[in-house]
PAMAR-118523 format. One line per field, with one value per residue (C-alpha): x, y, z. Coordinates in nm, 2 decimals. Layout:
<rs>
X: [X, ...]
Y: [Y, ...]
Z: [Z, ...]
</rs>
This chain:
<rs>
X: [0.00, 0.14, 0.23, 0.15, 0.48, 0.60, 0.62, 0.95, 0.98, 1.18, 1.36, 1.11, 1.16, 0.93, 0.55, 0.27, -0.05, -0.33, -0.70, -0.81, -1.19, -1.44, -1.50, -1.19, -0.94, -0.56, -0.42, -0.58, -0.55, -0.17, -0.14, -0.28, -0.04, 0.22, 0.16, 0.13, 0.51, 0.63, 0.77, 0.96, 0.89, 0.58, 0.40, 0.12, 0.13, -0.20, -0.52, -0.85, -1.15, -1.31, -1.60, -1.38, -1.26, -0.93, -0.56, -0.42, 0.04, 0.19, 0.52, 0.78, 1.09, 1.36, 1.07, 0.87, 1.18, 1.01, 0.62, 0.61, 0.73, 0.39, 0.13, 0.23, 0.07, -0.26, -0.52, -0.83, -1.15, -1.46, -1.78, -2.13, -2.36, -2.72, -2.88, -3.14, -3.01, -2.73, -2.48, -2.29, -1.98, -2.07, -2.10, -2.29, -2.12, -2.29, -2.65, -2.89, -2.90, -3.16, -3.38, -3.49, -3.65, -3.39, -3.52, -3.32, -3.19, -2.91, -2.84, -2.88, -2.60, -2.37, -2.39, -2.34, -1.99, -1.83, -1.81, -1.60, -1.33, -0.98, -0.83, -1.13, -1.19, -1.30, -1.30, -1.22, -1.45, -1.46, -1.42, -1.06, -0.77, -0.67, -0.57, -0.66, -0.42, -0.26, -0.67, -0.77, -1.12, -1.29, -1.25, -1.37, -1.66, -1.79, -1.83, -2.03, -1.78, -1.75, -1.41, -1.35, -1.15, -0.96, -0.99, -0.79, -0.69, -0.68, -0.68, -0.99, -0.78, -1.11, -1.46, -1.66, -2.00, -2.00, -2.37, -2.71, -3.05, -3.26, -3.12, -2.78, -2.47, -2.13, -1.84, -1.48, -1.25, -0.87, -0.74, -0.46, -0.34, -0.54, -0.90, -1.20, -1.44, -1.66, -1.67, -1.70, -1.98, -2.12, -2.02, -2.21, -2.53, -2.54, -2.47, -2.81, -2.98, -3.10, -2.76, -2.60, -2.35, -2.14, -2.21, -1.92, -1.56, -1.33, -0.96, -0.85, -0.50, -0.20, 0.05, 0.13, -0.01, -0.33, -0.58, -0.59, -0.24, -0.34, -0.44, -0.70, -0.62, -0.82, -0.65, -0.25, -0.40, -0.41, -0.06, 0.22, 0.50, 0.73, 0.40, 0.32, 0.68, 0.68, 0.39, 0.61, 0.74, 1.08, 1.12, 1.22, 0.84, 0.73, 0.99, 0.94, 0.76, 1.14, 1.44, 1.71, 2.06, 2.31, 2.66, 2.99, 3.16, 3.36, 3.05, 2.87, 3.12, 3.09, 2.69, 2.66, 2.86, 2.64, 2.78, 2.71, 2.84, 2.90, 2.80, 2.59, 2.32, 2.16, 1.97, 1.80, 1.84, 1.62, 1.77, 1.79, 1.69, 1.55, 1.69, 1.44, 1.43, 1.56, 1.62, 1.97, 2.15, 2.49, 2.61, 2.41, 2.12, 1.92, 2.10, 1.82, 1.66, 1.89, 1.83, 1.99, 2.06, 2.21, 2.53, 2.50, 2.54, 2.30, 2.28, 2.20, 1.85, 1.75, 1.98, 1.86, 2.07, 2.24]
Y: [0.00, 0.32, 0.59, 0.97, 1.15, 1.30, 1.66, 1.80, 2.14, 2.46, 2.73, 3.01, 3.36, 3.64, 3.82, 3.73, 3.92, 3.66, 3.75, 3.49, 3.35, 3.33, 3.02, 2.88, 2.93, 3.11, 2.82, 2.64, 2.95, 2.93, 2.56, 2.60, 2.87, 2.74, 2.40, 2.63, 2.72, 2.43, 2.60, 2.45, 2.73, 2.93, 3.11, 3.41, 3.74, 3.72, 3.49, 3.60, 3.43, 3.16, 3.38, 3.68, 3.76, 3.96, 4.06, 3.80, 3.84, 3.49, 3.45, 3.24, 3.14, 3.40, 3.62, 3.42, 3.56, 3.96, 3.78, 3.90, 4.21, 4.31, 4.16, 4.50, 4.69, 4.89, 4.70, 4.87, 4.60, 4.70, 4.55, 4.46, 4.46, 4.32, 4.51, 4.30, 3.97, 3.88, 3.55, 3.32, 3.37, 3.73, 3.64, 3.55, 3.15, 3.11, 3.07, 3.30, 3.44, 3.65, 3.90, 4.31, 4.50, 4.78, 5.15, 5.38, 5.61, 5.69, 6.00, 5.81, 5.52, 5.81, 5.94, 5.59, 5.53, 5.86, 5.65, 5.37, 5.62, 5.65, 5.41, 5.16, 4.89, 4.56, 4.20, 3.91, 3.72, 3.32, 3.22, 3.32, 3.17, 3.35, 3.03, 2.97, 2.72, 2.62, 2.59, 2.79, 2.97, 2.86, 2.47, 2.59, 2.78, 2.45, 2.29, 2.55, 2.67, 3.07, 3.18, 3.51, 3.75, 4.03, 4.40, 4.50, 4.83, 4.86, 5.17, 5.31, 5.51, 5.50, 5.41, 5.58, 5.50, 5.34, 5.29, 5.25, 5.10, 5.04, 4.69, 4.70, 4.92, 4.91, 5.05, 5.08, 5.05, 5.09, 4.98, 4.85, 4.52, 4.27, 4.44, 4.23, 4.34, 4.13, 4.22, 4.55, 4.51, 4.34, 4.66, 4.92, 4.68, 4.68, 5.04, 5.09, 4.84, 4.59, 4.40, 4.28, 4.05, 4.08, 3.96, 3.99, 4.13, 4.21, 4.33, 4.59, 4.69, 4.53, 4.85, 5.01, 4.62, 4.68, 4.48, 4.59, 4.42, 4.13, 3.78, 3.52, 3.18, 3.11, 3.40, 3.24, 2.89, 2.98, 3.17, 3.03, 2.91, 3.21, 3.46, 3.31, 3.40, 3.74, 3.82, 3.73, 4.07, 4.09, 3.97, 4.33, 4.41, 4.38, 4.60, 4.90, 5.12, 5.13, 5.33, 5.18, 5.13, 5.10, 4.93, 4.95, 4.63, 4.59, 4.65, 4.43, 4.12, 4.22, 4.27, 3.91, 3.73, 3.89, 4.12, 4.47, 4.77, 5.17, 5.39, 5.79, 5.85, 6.01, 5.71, 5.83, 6.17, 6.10, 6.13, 5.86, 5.97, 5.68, 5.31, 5.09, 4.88, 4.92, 4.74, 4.69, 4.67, 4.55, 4.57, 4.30, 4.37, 4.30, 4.15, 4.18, 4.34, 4.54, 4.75, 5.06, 5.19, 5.55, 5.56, 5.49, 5.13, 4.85, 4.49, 4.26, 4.08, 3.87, 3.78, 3.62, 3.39, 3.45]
Z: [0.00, -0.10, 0.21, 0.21, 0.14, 0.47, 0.44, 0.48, 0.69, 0.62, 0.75, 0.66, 0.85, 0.85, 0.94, 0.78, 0.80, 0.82, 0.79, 1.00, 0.95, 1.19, 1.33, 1.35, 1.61, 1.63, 1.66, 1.38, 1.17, 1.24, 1.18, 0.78, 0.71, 0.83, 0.64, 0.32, 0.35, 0.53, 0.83, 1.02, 1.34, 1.39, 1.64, 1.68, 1.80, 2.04, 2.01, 1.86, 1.99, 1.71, 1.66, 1.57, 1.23, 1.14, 1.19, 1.30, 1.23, 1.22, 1.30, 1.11, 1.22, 1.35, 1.32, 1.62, 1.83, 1.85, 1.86, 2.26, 2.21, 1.96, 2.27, 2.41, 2.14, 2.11, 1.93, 1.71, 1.70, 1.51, 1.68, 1.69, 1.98, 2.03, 2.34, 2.56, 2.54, 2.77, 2.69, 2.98, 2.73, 2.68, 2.27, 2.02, 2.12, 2.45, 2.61, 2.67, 3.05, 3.02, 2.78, 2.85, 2.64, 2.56, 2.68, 2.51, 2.22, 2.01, 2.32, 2.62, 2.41, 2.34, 2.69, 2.86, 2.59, 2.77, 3.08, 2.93, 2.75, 2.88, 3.22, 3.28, 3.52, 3.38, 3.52, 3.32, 3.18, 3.28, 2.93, 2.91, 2.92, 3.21, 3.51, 3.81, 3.97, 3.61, 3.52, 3.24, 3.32, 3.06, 3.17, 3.46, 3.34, 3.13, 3.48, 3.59, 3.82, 3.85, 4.10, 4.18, 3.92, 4.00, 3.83, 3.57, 3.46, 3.10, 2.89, 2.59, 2.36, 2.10, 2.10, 1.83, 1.73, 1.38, 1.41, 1.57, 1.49, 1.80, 1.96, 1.76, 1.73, 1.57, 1.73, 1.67, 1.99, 2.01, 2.33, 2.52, 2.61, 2.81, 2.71, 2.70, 2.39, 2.52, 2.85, 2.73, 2.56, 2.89, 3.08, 2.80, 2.81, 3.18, 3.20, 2.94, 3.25, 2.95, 2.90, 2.64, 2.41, 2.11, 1.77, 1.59, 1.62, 1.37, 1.45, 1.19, 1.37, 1.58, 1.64, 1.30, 1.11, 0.92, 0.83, 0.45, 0.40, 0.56, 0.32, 0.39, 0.38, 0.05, -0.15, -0.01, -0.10, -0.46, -0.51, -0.68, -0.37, -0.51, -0.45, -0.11, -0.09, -0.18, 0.08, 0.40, 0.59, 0.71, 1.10, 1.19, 1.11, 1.47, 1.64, 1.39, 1.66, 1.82, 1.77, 1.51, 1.60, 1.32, 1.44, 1.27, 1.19, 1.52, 1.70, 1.55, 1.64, 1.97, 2.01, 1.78, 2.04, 2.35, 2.48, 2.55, 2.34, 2.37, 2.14, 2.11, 2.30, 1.99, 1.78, 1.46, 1.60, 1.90, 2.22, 2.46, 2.78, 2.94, 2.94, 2.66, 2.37, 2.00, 1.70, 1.64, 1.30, 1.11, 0.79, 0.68, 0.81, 1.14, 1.45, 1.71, 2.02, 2.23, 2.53, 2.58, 2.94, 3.02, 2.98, 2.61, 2.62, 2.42, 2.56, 2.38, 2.43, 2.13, 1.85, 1.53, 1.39, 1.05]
</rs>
């Protein structure tokens, strides 16, 4: 009997910007692109829910190295909200809690949304992956078991009103790390005393990444390999929000073998008056993630091998 050939895995490095599909998850999203290139190392930048749709930057190879340093970044989610009906998910996935009639207009909507802009309070939802004694919530919360959560401060930079029509609304939110849409949404119904659960999500920014660069599975299913190619961002794509530093040749010996080196506390003409992160460079191109401190030195943090 003839055996399936066994696939045979890559080096493959670089950031690709996946439009993931609802109903599937991160994880399963990442699995199907990576089998397209036959990478040998990938990861994700963050996990959208299954029911969510959007940006979702894969990670390949020497890129997977900087995926932490974009879970720090802002985010910018456009979402839909049924009023009245309330979820035990807090989405469009779970069962129905309870139904109110909603009581209210496109003024009293707008009113309640200036309560949830800038530093918020929010606790987690149980379906998260946040544990509890190495147990993630959500296996908790399918055996009907709620625990306690503790408040988290999280930060609204946006949260405009895309839309309104009686029991619905549309907004677009950018926010920081660690923010709940859903429990947002939660929050807004509650607020508006009828409740309320979210319909759909869609994330249309990671940082500086855009959704309208991103490709869907289907469309990178039918490119050539040499196309598929071609789409892949450069690893350094995930630390562009931070300073460059160029090194001459000596330098860069030294940084590449990890250790530490001295040079200007001018980077890109920006002055560096507080220790932090920056991209480092050598003559042939990225070396990794430095630190710099205040006395004009760079440490080495992550290297990326040649």
């Amino acid at each position: 009997m003839a055996t399936a050939s066994k696939r045979t895995w890559q080096r493959v490095d670089g950031v690709l910007l996946l439009d993931k599909p609802g109903g599937m998850t991160s994880n399963a999203a990442l699995q199907s692109a990576r089998r397209l290139y036959s990478a040998a190392k990938a990861g994700h930048t963050g996990t959208l829910d299954p029911l969510a749709t959007g940006l979702l930057p894969l990670c390949f190879g020497e890129a997977t190295k900087f995926s932490s340093d974009l879970l720090d970044a802002d985010k910018t989610y456009e979402a839909e909200l049924l009023f009245g009906v309330t979820t035990d998910t807090g989405d469009a996935e779970g069962a129905v809690l309870q139904r109110r009639q909603p009581q209210f207009g496109r003024a009293e909507l707008e009113a309640a949304l200036l309560h949830f802009r800038g530093r918020i309070s929010q606790i987690p939802p149980m379906y998260s992956a946040l544990k509890r004694a190495g147990q993630p919530l959500y296996r908790l919360a399918r055996q009907g078991i709620e625990v306690e959560r503790e408040a988290r401060v999280v930060t609204i930079n946006e949260l405009l009103l895309l839309g309104f029509t009686g029991d619905r609304c549309r907004l677009r939110v950018n926010c920081s790390k660690g923010t709940y849409i859903r429990t947002l949404a939660e929050d807004i119904g509650n607020a508006l005393a009828c409740g309320a659960h979210l319909t759909a999500l869609r994330r249309v920014s990671v940082g500086a990444l855009q959704i309208a660069d991103a490709l869907t599975l289907d469309q990178l299913n039918a490119l050539s390999e040499g196309d598929r190619t071609h789409c892949l961002l450069a690893p350094d794509t995930l630390l562009q929000t931070l300073p460059a530093v160029h090194l001459d040749t000596a330098a860069t010996l030294r940084f590449s073998h990890g250790n530490p080196v001295s040079i200007a506390v001018s980077i890109e003409g920006r002055v560096m008056a507080t220790p932090g992160k920056c991209r480092v460079y050598g003559d042939q191109g990225l070396l990794g993630l430095g630190e710099f401190d205040a006395s004009g030195n760079v440490h080495p943090r992550r290297l990326v091998c040649a």
